[in-house]
C-alpha positions as CSV (number, residue, x, y, z in Angstrom):
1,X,40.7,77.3,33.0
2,X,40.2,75.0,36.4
3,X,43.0,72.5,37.1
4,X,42.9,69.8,38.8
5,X,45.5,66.9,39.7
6,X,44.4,63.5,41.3
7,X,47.4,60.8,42.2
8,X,47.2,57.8,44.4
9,X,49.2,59.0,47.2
10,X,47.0,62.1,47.5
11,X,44.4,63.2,50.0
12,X,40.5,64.1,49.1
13,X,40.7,66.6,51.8
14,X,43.4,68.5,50.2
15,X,42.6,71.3,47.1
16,X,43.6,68.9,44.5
17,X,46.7,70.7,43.1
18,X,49.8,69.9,41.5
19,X,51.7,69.9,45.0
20,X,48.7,68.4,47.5
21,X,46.2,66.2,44.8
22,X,43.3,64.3,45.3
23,X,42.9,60.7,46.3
24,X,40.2,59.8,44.3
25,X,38.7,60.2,41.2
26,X,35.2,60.3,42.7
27,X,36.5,63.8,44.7
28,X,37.9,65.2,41.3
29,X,35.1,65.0,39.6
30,X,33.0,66.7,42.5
31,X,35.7,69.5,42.5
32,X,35.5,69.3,38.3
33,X,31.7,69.6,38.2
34,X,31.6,72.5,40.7
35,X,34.0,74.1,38.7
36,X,32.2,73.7,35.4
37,X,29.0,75.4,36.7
38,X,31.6,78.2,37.8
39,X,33.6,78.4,33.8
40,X,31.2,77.1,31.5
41,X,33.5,74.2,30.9
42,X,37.0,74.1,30.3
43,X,38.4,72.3,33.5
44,X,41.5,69.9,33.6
45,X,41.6,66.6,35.8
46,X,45.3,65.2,35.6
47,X,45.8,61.8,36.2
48,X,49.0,61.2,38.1
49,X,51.1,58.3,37.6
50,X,50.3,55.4,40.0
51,X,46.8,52.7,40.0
52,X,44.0,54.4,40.6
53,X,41.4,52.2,41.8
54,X,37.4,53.5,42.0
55,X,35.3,51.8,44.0
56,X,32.6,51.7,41.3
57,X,32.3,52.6,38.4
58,X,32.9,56.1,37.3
59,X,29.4,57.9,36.7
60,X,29.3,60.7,34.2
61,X,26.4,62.9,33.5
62,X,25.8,66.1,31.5
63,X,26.9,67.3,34.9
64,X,30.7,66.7,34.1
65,X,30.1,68.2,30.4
66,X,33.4,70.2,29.6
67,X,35.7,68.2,31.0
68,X,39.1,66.5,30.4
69,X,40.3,63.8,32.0
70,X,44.0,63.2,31.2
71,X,47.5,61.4,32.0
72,X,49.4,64.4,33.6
73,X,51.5,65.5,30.8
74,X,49.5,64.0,27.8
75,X,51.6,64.5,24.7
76,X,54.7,65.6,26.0
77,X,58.0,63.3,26.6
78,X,57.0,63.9,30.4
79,X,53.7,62.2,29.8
80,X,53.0,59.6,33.1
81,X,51.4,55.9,33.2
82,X,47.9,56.8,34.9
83,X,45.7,53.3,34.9
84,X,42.1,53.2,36.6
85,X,42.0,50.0,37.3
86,X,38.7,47.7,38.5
87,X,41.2,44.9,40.0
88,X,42.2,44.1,43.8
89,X,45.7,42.7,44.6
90,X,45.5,39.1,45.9
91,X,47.5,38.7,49.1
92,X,47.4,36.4,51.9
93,X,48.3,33.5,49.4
94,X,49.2,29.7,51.2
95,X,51.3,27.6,49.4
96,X,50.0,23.7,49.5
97,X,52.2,20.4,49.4
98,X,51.0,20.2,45.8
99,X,52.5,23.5,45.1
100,X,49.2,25.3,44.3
101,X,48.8,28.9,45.7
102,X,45.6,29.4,47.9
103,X,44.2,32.6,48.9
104,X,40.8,33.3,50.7
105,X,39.2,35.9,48.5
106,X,35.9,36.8,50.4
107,X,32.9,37.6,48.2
108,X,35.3,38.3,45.4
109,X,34.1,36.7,42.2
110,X,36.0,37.1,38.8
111,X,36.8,35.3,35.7
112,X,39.8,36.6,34.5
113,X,43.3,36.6,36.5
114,X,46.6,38.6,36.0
115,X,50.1,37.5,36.9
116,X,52.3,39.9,36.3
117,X,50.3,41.8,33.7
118,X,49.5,39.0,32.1
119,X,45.9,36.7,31.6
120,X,46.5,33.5,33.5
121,X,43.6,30.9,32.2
122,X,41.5,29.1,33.7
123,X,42.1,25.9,34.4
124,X,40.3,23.1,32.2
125,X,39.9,19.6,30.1
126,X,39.1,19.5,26.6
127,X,36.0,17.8,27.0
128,X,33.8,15.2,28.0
129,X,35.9,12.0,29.7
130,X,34.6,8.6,28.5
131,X,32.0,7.8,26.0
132,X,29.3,10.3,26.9
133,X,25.7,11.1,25.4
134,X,23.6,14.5,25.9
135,X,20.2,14.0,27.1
136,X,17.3,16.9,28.1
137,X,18.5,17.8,31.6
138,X,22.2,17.4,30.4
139,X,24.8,14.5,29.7
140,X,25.5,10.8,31.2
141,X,29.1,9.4,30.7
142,X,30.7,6.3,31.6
143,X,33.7,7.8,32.8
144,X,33.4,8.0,36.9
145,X,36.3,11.7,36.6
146,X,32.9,14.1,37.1
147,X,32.2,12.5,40.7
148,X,35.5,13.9,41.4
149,X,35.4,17.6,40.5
150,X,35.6,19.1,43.6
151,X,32.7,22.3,43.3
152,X,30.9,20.9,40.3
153,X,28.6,24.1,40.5
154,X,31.5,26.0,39.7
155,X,32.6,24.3,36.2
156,X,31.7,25.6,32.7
157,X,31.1,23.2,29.3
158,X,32.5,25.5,26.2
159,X,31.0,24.7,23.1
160,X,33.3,26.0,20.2
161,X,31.1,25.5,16.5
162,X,27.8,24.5,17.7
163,X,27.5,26.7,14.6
164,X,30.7,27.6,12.5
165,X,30.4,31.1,14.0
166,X,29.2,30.3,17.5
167,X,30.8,29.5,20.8
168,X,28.9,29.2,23.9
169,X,29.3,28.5,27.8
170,X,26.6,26.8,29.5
171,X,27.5,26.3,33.5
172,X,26.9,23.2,35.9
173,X,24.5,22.1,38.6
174,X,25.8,18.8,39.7
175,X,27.3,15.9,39.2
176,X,26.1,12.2,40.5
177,X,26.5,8.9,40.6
178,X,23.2,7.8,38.9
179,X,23.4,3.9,40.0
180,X,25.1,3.7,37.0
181,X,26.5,6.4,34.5
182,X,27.7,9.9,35.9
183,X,25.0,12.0,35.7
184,X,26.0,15.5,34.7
185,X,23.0,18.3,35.3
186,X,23.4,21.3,33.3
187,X,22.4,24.9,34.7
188,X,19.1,25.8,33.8
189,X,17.6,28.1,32.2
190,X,20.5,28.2,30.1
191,X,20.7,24.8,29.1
192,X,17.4,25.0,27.8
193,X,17.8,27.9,26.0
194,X,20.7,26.3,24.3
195,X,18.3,23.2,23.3
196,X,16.0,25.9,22.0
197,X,18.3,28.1,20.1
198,X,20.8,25.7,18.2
199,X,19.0,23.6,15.8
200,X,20.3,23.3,12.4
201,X,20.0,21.2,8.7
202,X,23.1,21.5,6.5
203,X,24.4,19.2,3.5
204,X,21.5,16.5,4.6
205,X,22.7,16.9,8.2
206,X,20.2,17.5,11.3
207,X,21.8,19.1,13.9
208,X,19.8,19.7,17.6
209,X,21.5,21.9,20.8
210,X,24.6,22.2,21.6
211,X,26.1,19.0,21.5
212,X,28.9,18.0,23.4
213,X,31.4,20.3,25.2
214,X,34.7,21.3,23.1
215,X,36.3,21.8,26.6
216,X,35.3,22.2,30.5
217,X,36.6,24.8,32.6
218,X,37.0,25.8,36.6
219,X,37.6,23.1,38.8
220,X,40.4,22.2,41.5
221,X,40.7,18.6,39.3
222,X,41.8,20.5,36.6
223,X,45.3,22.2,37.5
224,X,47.2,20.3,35.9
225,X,48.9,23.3,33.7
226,X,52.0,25.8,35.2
227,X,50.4,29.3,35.0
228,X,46.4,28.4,35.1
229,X,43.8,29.2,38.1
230,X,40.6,28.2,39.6
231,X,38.2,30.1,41.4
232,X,36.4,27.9,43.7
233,X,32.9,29.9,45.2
234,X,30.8,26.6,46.8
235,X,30.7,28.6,50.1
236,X,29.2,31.7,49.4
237,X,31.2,34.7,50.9
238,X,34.0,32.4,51.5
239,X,35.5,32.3,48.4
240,X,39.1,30.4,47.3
241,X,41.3,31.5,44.5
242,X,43.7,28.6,43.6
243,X,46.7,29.1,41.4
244,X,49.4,26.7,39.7
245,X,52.6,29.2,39.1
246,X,54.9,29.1,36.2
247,X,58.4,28.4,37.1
248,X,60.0,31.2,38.8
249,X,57.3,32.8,40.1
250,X,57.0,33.6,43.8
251,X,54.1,34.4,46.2
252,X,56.2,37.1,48.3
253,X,57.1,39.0,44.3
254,X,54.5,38.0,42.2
255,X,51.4,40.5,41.8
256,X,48.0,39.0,41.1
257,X,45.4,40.8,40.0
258,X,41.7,39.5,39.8
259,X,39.8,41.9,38.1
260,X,36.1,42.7,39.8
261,X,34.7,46.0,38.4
262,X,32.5,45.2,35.5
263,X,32.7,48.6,34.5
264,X,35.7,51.1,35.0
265,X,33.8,53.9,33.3
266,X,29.6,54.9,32.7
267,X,29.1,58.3,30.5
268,X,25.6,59.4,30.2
269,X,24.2,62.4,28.6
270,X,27.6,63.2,28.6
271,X,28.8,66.7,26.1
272,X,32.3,67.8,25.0
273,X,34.2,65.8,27.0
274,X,37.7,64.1,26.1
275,X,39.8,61.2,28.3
276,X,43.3,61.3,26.9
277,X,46.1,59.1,27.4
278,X,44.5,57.2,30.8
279,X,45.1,53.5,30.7
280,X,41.8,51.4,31.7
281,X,42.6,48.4,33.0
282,X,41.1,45.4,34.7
283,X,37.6,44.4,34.6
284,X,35.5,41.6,34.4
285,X,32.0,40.5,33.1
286,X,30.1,38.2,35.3
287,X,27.0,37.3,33.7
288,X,27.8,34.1,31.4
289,X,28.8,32.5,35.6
290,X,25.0,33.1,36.0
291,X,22.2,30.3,35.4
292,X,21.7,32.2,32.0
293,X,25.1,31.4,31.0
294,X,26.3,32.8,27.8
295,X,24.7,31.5,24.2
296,X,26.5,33.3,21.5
297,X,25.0,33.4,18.6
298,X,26.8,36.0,15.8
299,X,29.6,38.7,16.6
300,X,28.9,40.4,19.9
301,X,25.3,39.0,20.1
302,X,23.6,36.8,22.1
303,X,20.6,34.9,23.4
304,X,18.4,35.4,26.7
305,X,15.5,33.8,25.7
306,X,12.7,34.7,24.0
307,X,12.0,32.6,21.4
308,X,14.0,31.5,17.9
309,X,13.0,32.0,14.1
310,X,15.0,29.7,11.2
311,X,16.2,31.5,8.1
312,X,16.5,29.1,4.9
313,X,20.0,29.4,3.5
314,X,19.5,27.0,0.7
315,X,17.1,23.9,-0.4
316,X,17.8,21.5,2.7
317,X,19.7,23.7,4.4
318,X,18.6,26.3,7.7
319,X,19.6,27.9,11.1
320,X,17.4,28.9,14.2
321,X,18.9,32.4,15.5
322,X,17.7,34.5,18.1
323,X,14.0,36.7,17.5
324,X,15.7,39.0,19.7
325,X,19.6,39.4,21.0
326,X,21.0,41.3,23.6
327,X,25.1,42.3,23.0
328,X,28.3,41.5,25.4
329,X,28.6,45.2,27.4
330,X,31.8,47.5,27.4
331,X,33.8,47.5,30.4
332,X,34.1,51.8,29.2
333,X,31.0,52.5,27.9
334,X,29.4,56.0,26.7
335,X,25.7,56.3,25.8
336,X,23.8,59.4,24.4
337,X,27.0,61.3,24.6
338,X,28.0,64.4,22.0
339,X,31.1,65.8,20.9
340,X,33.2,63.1,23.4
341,X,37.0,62.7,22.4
342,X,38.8,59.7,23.4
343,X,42.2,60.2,22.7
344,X,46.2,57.9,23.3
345,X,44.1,56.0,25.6
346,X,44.5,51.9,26.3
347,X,42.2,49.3,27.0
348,X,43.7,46.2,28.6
349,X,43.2,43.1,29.9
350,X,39.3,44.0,30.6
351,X,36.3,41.1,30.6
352,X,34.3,42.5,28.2
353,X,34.7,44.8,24.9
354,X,36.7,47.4,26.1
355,X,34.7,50.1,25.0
356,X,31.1,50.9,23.7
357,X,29.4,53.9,21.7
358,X,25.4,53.6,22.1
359,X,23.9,56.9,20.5
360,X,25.0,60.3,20.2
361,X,27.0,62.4,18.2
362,X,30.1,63.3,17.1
363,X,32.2,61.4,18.9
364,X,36.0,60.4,17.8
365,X,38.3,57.6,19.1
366,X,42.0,58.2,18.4
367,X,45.3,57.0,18.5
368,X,43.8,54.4,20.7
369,X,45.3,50.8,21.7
370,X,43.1,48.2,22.7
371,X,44.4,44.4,23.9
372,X,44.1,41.3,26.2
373,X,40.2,41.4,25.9
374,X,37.5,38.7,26.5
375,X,35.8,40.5,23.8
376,X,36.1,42.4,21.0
377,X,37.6,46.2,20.7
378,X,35.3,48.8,19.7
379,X,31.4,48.6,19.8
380,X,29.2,51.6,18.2
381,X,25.5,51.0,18.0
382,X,23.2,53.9,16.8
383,X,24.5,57.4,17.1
384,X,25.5,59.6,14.4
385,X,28.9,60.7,13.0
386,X,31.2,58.5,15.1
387,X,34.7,58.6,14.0
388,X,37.5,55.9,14.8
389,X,40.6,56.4,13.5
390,X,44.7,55.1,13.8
391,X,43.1,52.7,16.6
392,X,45.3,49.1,17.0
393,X,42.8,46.5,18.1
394,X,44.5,42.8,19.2
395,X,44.4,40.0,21.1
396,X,40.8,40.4,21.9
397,X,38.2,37.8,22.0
398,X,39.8,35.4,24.3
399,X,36.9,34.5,26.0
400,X,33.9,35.1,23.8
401,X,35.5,33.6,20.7
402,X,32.9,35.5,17.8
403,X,33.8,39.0,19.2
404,X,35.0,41.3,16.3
405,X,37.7,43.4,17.1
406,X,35.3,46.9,16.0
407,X,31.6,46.1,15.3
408,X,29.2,49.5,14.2
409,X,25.7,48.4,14.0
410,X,22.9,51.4,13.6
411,X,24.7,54.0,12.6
412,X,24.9,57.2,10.0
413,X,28.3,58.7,9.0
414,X,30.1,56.5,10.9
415,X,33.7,56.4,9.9
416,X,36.6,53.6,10.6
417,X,39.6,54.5,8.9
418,X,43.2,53.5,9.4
419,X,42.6,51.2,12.2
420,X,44.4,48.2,12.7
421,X,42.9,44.9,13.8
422,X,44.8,41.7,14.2
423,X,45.1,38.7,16.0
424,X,41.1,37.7,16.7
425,X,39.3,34.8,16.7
426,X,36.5,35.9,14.4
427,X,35.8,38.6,12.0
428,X,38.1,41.8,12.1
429,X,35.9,44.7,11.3
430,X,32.1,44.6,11.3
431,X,29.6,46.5,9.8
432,X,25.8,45.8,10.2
433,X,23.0,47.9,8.9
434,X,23.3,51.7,8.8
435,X,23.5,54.6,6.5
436,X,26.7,55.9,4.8
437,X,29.5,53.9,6.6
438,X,32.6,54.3,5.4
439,X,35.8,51.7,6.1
440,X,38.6,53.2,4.3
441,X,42.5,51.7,4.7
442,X,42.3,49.5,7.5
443,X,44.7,46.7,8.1
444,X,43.2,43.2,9.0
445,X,45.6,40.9,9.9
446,X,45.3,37.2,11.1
447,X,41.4,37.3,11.9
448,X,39.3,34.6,11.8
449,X,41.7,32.4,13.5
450,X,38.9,30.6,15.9
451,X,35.6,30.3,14.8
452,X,34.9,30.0,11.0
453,X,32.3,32.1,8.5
454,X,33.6,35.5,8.6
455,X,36.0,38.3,7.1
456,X,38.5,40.4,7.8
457,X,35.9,43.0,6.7
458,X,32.5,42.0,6.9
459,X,29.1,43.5,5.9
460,X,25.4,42.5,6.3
461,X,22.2,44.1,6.0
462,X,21.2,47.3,4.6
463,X,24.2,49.8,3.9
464,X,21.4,52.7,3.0
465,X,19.0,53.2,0.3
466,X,20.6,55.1,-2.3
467,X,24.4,55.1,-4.0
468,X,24.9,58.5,-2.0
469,X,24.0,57.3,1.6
470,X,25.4,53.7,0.9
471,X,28.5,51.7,2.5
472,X,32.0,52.7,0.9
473,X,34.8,50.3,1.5
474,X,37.8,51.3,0.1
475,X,41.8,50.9,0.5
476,X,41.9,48.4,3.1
477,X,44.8,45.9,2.8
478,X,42.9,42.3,4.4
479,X,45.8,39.6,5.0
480,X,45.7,36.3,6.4
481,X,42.4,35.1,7.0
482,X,42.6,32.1,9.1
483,X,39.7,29.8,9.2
484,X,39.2,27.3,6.6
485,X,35.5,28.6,6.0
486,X,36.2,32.4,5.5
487,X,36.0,35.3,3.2
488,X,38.7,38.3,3.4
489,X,36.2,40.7,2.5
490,X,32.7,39.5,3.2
491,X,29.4,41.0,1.8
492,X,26.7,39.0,3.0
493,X,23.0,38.5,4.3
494,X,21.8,40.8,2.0
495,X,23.8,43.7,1.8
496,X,23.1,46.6,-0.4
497,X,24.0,49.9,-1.4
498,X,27.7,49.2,-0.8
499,X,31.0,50.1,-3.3
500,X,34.1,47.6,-2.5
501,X,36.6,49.5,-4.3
502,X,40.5,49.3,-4.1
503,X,40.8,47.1,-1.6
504,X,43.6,44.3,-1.4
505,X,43.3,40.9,-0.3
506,X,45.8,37.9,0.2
507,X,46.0,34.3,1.6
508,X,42.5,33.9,2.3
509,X,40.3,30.9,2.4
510,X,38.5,32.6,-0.3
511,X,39.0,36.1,-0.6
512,X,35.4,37.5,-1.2
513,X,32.1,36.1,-2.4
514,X,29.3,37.6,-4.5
515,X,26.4,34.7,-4.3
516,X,25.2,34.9,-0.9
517,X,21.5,34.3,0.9
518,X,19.4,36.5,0.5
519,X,20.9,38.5,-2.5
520,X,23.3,41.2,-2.7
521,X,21.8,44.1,-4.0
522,X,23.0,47.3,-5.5
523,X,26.3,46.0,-4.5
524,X,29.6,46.8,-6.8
525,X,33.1,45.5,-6.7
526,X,35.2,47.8,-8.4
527,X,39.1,47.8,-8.9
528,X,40.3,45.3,-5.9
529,X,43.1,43.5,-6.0
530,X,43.3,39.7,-5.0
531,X,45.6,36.5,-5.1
532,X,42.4,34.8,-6.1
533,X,39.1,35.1,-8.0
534,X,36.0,35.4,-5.7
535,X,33.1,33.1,-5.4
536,X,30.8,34.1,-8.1
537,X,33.3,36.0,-10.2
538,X,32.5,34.2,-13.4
539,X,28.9,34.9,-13.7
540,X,28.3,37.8,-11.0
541,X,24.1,37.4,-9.5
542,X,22.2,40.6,-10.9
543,X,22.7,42.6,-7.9
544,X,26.6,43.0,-8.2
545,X,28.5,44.9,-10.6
546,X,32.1,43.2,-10.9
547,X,34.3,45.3,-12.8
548,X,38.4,45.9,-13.3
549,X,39.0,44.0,-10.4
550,X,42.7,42.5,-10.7
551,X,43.6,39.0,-9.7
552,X,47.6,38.2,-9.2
553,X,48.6,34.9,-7.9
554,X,52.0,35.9,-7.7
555,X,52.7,37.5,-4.3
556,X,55.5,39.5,-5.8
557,X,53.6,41.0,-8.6
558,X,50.4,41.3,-6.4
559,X,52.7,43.3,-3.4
560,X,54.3,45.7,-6.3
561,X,50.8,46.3,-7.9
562,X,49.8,47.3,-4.7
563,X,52.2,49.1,-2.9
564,X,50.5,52.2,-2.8
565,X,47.1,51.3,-1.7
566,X,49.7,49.4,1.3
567,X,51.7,52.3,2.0
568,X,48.4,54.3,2.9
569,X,46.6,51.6,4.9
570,X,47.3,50.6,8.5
571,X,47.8,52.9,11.5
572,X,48.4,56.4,11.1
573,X,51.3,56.2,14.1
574,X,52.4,52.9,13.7
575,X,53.3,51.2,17.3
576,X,56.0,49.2,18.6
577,X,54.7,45.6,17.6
578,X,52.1,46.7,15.3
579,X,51.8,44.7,11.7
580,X,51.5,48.3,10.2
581,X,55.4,48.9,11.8
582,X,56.6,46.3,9.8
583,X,58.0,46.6,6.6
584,X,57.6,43.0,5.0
585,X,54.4,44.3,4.6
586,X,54.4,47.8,3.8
């Protein structure tokens, strides 16, 4: 077996040992893949402790098959902190009369800032000053605040509910005087779009675009608030970072990071590899600051263009949604890959989901923490046999508010078992049509605490086509579901060939529902436990089965009743700050 060590300090001209590393992770995996022709596989790259900082993305090929990457020491008390990170220090910083930090960033351009290790936010309003009206090109208020933002290309209108389950981010063109109201001009093409896509009828209601903005973000005008930023890019190349510190923080101590790597990590093709106990840190995602913005539409989704259709979810009541969606990308991402292990290893404070399965086989995600995310956790799509397991997903979503915190979508055999997800804005766990999933004793806590219309677990679409190759959901624990429009454990949009069975669910909105459009069929809820009835309990449609479920209102009697189905769900190796750690609950 080949060994090879890579550390910060090192040299690329050196042999890449123990004593004399590598600089690079670019020269270790050149050493790595020569080796592998060499062995047949089995080659080591140790990570040494330190920031190791590509200068792209690490590309994988079938080339690199055989190989583990891994924090020197990996499960051993002598185990060291090895991050790849995508972010450059910020240095150089002024300090104005105001008190804001400046700093002359170049061509730099990011959305995300960390202080310290942790997400500063960007500076912003929460909304639309004055008495303001939306028209085709964009929006005219009374208020005269817009002639002063100071690079009105550089602001961004967030629009939290257009639908319950929707947030977008549609960018600026201008702002002018008008002869009379402040004329706002929206972005194009994404504007448009966003007239296109969001049209709506509900309880006698006609809804059309997106309204007006739930809050406006990026603009010198708007640091007001002790720890928030601004990047300002109106000269091109000549970017300014501008920063408002929280008390006690100091130019000469304080480390800012701005993350710009969209991606840290690119396997392709990729076989029998495994990435153990390496922290990946420190990336951003820079399409919704283009023209085309960002027009969410459902989980990860979201719309590019290309036309709308409108599903009928009741008499008087309909949606437009995307004919066609594209998904928010992985800042780690693995595609066509087979028997790929990705083991003890942490995704932080990245721009995107932190990672992405498209394709393949066989792959397994364990023991894995992911956090401080603009979007969700976990993303399979397609592949077979995929495998994640005793994985903590939290805080994610910060940006891109109906981001689950693990979505699968496509798959066959795909399991997610004792997982924990908590503290998202939207739906905890996804599931959308594939064969033979199976979501056994997961812990959901505090999802849904953002956008509405969701679940701690949710399902939609075809599950298979027969009992045998269906959807099994069984011994999760779903607590505190946040929204006022939510369902703990949510089968919807015609789901079928799924069994519900043993599950537990408390302090919902409403902790599951059987009478959905279009039908559930071949669906059964079987032995769940719940600290109230479902909608559609009393007179279940004909393509549920609803039998010895258990309803206790009493949290007492419901948490004794339950105890076992408690003790075995959650993580595996419950973490420091993990809901599964904490006994009130186990």
């Amino acid at each position: 077996m080949f060994h090879f060590h890579v550390a910060p300090s090192g040299d690329d001209t050196w042999p890449g040992t123990a004593e004399r590393p590598f600089a690079t992770l670019e020269r270790a995996r050149s050493a790595a893949r020569e080796a592998a022709r060499e062995s047949a596989g089995d080659v080591v790259v140790h990570l040494r402790a330190g920031v190791h900082v590509p200068a792209g993305p690490l590309e994988l090929t079938e080339a690199d098959s055989g190989t583990v990457y891994q924090a020197y020491g990996y499960g051993t008390p002598e185990q060291e902190e090895a991050v790849v990170s995508g972010g450059r220090l910020i240095t150089g910083w002024q300090v104005r009369a105001d008190g804001v930090w400046s700093a002359d960033v170049g061509h730099l351009d990011f959305r995300q800032l960390y202080v310290d290790g942790r997400r500063a936010l960007r500076a912003g309003i929460p909304g639309l000053p004055g008495t303001a009206a939306a028209n085709v090109t964009g929006y005219v208020t009374d208020s005269a605040d817009p002639l002063g933002w100071r690079s009105p290309g550089d602001v961004e209108f967030v629009y939290r509910g257009v639908y319950p389950w929707t947030e977008a981010r549609c960018g600026v063109a201008g702002v002018s005087a008008g002869g009379g109201p402040t004329v706002i001009t929206m972005a194009q093409p994404v504007f448009g779009w966003a007239a296109e896509l969001y049209n709506s009828t509900w309880e006698g209601q006609t809804s059309q675009g997106p309204g007006l903005p739930t809050r406006i973000e990026n603009d010198a005008a708007f640091l007001s608030e002790p720890g928030t930023f601004v990047l300002d890019r109106s000269r091109p190349g000549r970017h300014v970072l501008l920063y408002l510190p929280g008390p006690g923080e100091d130019p000469e101590r304080t480390r800012v990071v701005a993350p710009v790597l969209e991606t840290l990590l690119n396997a392709v093709g990729t076989r029998n590899v495994s990435f153990r106990g390496i922290v990946f840190a420190d990336a951003t995602w820079l399409r919704p600051s283009r023209p085309e913005g960002f027009l969410h539409y459902h989980g990860s989704g979201y719309y590019e263009g290309g036309g709308v259709e409108t599903a009928v979810l009741g008499e008087g009541m309909s949606v437009t949604f995307p004919a066609a969606s594209a998904s928010i990308p992985a800042c780690v991402t693995f595609a066509d890959v087979a028997g790929v292990e990705i083991e003890g290893c942490r995704f932080t404070r990245l721009g995107a989901f932190g990672l992405s399965i498209t394709g393949g086989a066989e792959v397994v995600v364990r023991g894995c923490d992911l956090d401080t995310l603009s979007g969700g956790g976990v993303s399979v799509s397609g592949g077979r046999d995929v495998t994640i397991e005793d994985t903590w997903v939290h805080h994610a979503g910060l940006e891109y508010s109906g981001s689950p915190g693990i979505a699968v979508m496509g798959t066959k055999g795909c399991v997610v078992a004792r997982n924990e997800v908590a503290d998202v804005p939207h739906c905890g766990i996804v599931v959308g049509p594939g064969e033979g999933t199976r979501v056994l004793r997961n812990l959901t806590v505090d999802t849904m605490q953002v956008l509405a219309d969701g679940g701690g677990i949710y399902l939609a679409g075809a599950q298979g086509t027969s009992r045998a190759d269906g959807a099994l959901v069984q011994g999760n624990v779903i607590e505190d579901t946040r929204t006022p429009y939510n369902f703990g454990l949510y089968t919807d949009y015609g789901a079928s060939w799924v069994t519900v069975e043993g599950n537990v669910v408390a302090r919902a909105d409403s902790t599951a529902v059987l009478t959905v459009a279009p039908p559930l069929e071949n669906v059964v809820y079987r032995g769940n436990f719940w600290d109230a009835d479902p909608v559609g309990h009393d007179g279940p449609p004909s393509g549920v089965t609803y039998e010895g479920n258990v309803t206790l209102k009493d949290e007492r009697e419901l948490n004794a009743a339950t105890a076992g189905i408690r003790s075995r769900a959650g993580l595996a190796r419950p973490r420091a700050g993990s809901r599964s750690a904490g006994s009130s609950r186990r």
